[in-house]
C-alpha positions in Angstrom: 97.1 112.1 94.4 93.6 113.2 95.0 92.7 116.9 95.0 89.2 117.4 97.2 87.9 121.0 97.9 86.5 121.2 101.4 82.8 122.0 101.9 82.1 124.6 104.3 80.2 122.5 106.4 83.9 120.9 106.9 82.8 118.1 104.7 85.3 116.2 102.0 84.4 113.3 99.4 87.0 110.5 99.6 86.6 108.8 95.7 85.8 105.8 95.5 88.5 103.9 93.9 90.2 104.9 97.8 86.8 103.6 99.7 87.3 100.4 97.8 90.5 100.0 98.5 90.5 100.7 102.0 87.3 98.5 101.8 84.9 101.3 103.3 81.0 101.2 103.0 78.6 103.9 103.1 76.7 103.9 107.1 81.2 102.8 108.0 82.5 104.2 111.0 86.4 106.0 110.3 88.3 107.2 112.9 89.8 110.9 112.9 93.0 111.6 114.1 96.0 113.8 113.3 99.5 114.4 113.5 101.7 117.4 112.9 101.4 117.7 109.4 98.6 115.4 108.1 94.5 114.6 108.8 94.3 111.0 109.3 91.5 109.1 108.0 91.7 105.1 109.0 88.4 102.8 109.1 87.2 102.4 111.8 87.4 98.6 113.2 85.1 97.8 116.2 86.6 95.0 118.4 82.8 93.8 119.0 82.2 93.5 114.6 83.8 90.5 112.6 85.5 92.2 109.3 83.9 89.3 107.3 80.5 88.8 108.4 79.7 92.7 109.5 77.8 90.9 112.5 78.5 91.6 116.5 80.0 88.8 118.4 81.5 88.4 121.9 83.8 85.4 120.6 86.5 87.5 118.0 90.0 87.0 117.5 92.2 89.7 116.5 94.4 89.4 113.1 96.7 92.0 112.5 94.7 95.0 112.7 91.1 93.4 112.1 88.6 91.1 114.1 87.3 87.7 112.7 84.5 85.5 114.1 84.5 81.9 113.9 81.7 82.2 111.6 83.7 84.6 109.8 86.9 81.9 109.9 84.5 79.6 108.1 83.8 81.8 105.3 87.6 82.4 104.5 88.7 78.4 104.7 85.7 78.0 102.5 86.8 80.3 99.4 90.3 80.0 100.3 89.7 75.9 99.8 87.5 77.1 96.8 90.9 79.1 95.1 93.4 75.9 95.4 
């Protein structure tokens, strides 16, 4: 657990080990939302942006949660070929 005091500005600092994790870059978008009891903080995943490449394309395809490119498709078989 993380203990963060709120600015009053309404500002908190998420550590880093958490931005890592969660794969979040400084200038990422996250998305806001809440529930009853908590503040929800989730990245924010644009359906136009590939999650590999960081580029805009018109031709993604959705994987779980995320968006992949072709180009982006590329870069995975390549280091996943790369691991084996």
């Amino acid at each position: 657990m993380h203990k963060r005091k709120v600015t009053k500005e309404g500002r908190v600092n998420i550590p880093a080990e958490l931005l890592a994790m969660f794969r979040i870059k400084e200038d990422d978008w996250v998305e806001v939302t809440s529930n009853r009891t908590s503040i929800i903080i989730k990245k924010f995943n644009d359906p136009q942006i590939c999650a590999v490449t960081g580029k805009v394309s018109k031709n993604l395809m959705k994987f779980g949660e995320t968006y992949i490119s072709k180009e982006g498709l590329e870069i995975i078989k390549k280091e996943t070929s790369e691991v084996t």
